[in-house]
C-alpha positions in Angstrom: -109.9 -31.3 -173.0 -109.9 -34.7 -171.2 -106.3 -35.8 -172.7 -103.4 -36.2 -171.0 -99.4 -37.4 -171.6 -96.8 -39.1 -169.6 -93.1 -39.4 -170.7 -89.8 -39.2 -171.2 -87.3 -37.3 -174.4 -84.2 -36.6 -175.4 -84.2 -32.9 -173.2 -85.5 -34.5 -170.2 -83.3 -37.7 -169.9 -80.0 -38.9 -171.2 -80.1 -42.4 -173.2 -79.6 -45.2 -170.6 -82.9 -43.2 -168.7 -85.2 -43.2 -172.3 -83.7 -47.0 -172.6 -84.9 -48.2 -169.3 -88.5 -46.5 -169.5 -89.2 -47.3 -173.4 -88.3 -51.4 -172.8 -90.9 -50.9 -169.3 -93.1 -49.2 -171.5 -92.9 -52.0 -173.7 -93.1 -54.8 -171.5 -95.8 -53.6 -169.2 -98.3 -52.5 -171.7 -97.6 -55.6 -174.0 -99.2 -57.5 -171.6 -102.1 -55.8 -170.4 -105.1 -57.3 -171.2 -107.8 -55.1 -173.2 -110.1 -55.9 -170.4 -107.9 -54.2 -167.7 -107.4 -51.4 -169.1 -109.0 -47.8 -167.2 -108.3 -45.6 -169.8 -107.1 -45.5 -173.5 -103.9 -44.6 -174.5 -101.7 -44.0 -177.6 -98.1 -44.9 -176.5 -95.4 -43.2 -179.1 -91.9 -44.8 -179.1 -89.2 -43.5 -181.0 -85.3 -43.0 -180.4 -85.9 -39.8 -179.1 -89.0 -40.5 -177.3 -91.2 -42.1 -175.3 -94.9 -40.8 -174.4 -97.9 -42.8 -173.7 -101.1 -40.3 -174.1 -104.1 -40.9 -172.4 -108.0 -40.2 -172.5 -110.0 -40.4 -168.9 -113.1 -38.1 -167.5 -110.5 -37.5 -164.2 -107.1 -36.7 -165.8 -105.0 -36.6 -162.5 -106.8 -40.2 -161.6 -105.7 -41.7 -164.8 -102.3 -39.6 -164.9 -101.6 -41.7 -161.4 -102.6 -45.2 -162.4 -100.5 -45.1 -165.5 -97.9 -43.6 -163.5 -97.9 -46.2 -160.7 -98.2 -48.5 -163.4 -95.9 -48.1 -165.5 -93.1 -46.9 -162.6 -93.4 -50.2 -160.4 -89.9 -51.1 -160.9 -88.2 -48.3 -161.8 -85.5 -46.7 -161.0 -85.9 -43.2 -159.1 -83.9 -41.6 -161.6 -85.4 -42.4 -164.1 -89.2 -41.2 -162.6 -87.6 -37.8 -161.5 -87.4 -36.7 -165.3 -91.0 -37.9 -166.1 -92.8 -35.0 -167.5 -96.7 -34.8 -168.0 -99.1 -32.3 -169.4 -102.8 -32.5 -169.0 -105.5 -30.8 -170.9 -104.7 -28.1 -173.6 -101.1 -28.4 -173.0 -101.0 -32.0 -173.5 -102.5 -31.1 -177.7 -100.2 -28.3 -177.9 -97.2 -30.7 -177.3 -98.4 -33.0 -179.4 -99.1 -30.8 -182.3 -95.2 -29.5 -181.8 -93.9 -33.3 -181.7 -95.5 -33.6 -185.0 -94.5 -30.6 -186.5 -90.7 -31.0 -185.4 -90.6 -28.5 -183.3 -89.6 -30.7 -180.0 -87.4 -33.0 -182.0 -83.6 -33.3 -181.6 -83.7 -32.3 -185.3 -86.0 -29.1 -185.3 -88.0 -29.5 -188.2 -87.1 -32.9 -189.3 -90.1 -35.3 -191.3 -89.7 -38.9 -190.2 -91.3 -37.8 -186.6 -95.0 -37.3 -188.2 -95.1 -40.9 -189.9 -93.9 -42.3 -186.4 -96.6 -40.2 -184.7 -99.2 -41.5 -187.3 -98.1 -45.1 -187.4 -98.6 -45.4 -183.3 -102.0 -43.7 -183.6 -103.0 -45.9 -186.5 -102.3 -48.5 -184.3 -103.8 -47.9 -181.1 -107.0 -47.2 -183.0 -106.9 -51.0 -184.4 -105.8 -52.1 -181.0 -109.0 -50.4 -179.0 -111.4 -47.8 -178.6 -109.7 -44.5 -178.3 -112.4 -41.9 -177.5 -113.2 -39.0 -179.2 -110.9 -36.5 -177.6 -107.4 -38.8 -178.2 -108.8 -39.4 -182.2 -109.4 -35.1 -181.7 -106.2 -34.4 -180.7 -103.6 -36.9 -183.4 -105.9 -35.8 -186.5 -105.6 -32.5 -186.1 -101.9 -32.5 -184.8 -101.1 -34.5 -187.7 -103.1 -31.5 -190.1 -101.2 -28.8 -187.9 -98.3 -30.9 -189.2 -98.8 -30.8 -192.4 -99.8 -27.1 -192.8 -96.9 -26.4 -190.6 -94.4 -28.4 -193.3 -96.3 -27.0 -196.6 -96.9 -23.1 -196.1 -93.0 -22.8 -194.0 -89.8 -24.2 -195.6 -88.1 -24.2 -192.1 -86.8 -27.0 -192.5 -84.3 -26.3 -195.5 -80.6 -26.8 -195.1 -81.2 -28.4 -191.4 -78.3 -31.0 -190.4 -80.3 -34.5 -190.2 -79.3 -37.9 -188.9 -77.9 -39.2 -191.9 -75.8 -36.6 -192.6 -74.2 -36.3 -189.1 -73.6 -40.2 -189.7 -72.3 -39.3 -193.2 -69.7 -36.9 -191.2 -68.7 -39.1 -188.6 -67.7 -41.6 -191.4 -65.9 -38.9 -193.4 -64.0 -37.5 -190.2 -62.7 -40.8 -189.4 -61.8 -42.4 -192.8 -60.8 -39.6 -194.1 -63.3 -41.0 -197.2 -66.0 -43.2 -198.0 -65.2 -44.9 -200.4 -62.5 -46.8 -198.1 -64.5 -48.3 -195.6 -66.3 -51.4 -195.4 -69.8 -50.4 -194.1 -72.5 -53.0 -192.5 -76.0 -51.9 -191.5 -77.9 -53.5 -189.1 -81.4 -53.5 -189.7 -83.1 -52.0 -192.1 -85.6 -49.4 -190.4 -86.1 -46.5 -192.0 -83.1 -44.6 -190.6 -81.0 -47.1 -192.1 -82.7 -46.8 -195.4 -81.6 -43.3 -195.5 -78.4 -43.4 -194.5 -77.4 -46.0 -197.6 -79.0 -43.5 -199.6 -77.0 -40.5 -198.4 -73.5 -43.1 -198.0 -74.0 -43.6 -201.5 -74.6 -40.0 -202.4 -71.5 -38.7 -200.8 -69.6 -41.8 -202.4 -69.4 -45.1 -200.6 -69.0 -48.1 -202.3 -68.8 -51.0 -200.1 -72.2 -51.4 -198.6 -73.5 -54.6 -196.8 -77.3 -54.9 -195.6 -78.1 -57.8 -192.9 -81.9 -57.9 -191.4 -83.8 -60.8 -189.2 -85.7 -60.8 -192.4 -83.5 -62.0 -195.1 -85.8 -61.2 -198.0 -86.4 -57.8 -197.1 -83.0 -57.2 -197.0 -82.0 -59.1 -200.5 -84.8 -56.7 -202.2 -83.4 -53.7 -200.7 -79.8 -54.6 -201.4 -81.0 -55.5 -205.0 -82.1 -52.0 -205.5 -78.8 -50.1 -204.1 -76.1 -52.4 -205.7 -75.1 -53.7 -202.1 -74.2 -57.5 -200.5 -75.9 -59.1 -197.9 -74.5 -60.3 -194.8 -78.0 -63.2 -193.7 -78.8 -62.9 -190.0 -77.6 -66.1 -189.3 -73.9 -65.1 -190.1 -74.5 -62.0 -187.9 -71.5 -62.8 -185.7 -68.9 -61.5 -188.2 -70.3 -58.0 -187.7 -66.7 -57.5 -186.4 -65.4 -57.8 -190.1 -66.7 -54.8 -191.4 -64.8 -51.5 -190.4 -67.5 -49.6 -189.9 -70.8 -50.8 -188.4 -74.3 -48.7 -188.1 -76.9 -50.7 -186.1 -80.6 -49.5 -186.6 -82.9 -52.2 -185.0 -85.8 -52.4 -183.0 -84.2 -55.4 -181.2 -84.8 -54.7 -177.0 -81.3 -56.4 -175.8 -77.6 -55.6 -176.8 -77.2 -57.3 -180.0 -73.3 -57.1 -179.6 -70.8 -57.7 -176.9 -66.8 -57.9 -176.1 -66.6 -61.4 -176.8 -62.7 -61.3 -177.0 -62.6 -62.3 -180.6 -60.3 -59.7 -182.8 -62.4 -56.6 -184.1 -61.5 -55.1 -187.1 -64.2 -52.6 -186.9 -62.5 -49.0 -185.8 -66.0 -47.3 -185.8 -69.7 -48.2 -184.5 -72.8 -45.9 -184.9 -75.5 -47.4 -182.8 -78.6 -45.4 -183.6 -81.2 -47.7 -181.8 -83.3 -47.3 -178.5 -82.7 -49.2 -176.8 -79.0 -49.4 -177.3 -77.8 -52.3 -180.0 -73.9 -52.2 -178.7 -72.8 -52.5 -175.3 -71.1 -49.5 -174.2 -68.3 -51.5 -172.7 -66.9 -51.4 -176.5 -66.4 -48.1 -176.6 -63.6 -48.5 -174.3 -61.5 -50.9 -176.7 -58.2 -49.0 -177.5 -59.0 -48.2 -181.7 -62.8 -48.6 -181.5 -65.0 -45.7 -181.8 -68.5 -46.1 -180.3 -71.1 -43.3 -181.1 -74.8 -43.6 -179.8 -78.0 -41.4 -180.7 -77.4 -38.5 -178.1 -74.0 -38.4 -179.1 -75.5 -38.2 -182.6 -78.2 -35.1 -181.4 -75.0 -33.3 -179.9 -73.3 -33.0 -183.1 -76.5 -31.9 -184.6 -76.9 -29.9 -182.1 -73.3 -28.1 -183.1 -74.0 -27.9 -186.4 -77.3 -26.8 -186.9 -78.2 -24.2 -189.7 -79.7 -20.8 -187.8 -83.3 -21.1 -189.0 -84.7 -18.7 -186.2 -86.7 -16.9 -188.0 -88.7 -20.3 -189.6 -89.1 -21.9 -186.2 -90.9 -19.0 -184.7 -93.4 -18.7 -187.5 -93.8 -22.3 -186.6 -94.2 -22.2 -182.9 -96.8 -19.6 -183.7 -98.7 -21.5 -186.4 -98.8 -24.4 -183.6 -100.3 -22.3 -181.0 -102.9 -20.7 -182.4 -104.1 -23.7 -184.5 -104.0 -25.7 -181.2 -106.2 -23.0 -179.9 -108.6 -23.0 -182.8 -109.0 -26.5 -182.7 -109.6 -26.6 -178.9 -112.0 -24.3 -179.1 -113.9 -26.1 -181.5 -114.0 -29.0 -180.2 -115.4 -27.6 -177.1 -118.3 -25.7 -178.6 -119.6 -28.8 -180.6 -119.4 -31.0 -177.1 -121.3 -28.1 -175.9 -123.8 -27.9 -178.6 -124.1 -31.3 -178.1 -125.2 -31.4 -174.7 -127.4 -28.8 -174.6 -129.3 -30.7 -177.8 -129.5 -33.7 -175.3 -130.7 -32.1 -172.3 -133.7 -30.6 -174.6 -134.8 -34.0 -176.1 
């Protein structure tokens, strides 16, 4: 199969590494021009993630171009833990991305809307092929099938609830703390649902988008702090920044911070590390996050190999197919 993927993940590269190839990533391909472009891509940028997949009739040609592309500039670090797969290989990664299998949290659900959403995307944005289209629907159906004949993923430790502990190991209990969000991406969303599960009570939502954030906070009994009063983030004892923003949204400024605890969750980073040096100020960031996930994760063995398996041999089905239609394609062609 003519589809290939360059990139970067939480097993290949620690944080600062994803940070500084997602925002090139960004940048660069922002501003290419439709007209420029050699081959299609679908580029996938998450927190834990970032992989631009590609469709050309020479794979190693394209694999180059993007590389050179997208590298000018970078650091050599950060293009020693570049990983690519071409062909076959490139589908069967996919088809494990979206079935959770190559996340930080094995069998976790937000990872398949992510992977559709960037496809969905691309495909507005420009002509994919057929072989990219090939390869995301039917990752997406492994996904699916993956997720509704195997409950692998039941009990598993998830974002929100290694958040939730944090909070609980350093307060002692939720319903003391102050708690701001910033931004209110899905992650976010889901942690106020779990806070308020496990018993917080003093919530605060504050978003670019002000009415977004009132309707939310409407619905889940919480106060809004507006964007414009964003400063006083320091008030709030403990803060959890979600945000797409692609700069540190918070400094040492040397005004007092009451805050003892900050969970920055965003890729690129929301908090400057420096913070995390401040004598009574706790600073927690995503692979931090992963590690305690990591520590805690429920044994579920048994689950993921039925789901590794799945993968592969629906991977294999599907390649296979394709193949034999392109082939009974061409040999209708070369008989007309």
């Amino acid at each position: 199969m003519q589809v290939g993927i360059i990139g970067l993940n939480h097993k290949s590269a620690k944080l600062e590494l994803r940070e500084e190839f997602a925002a090139q990533c960004e940048r660069r391909l922002a501003d290419l021009m439709p007209s420029t472009l050699l081959s299609p891509f679908v580029l996938l940028s998450t927190c834990n993630r970032t992989e631009l997949y590609f469709s050309a009739d020479c794979l190693e040609i394209a694999q180059r171009e993007f590389l050179d592309f997208l590298c000018s500039g970078l650091s050599d670090s950060v293009i020693d833990h570049i990983y690519s797969y071409l062909g076959i290989p490139c589908f069967h990664h996919l088809a494990r991305v979206v079935s959770g299998l190559d996340s930080a949290v094995q069998a976790e659900t937000e990872i398949q809307g992510q992977v559709k959403q960037a496809y969905l995307t691309a495909s507005q944005e420009r002509d994919l092929g057929s072989e990219l289209h090939h390869i995301f629907q039917k990752s997406l159906r492994v996904g699916k099938k993956v997720r509704t004949e195997l409950d692998f993923s039941r009990g598993y430790f998830d974002v929100q609830k290694a958040v939730s502990v944090l909070g609980e190991e350093h307060f002692e209990c939720l319903t003391r703390p102050k708690i701001l969000l910033v931004g209110l991406s899905e992650i976010n969303q889901k942690v106020v649902h779990h806070l308020r599960n496990r018993g917080a009570q003093s919530l605060t939502i504050c978003n670019r988008t002000d009415t977004r954030a009132k309707a939310f906070a409407d619905e889940m009994d919480m106060s809004v702090l507006p964007w414009e009063e964003f400063h006083r983030w320091h008030e709030w004892d403990w803060v959890i920044f979600a945000t797409k923003a692609s700069h540190f949204l918070v400094r040492d400024q040397g005004h007092p911070i009451q805050s003892s605890l900050l969970v920055d969750l965003s890729v690129p980073r929301n908090v400057h590390p420096g913070l995390g040096e401040l004598n009574g100020l706790s600073l927690v960031n995503i692979d931090q996050i992963n590690c305690l996930i990591e520590e805690r994760k429920a044994d579920s063995s048994q689950g993921l190999r039925l789901a590794e398996q799945m993968v592969s041999e629906d991977v294999e089905r599907h390649s296979k197919g394709f193949l034999e239609k392109r082939r009974s394609l061409a040999i209708q062609a070369s008989g007309t």
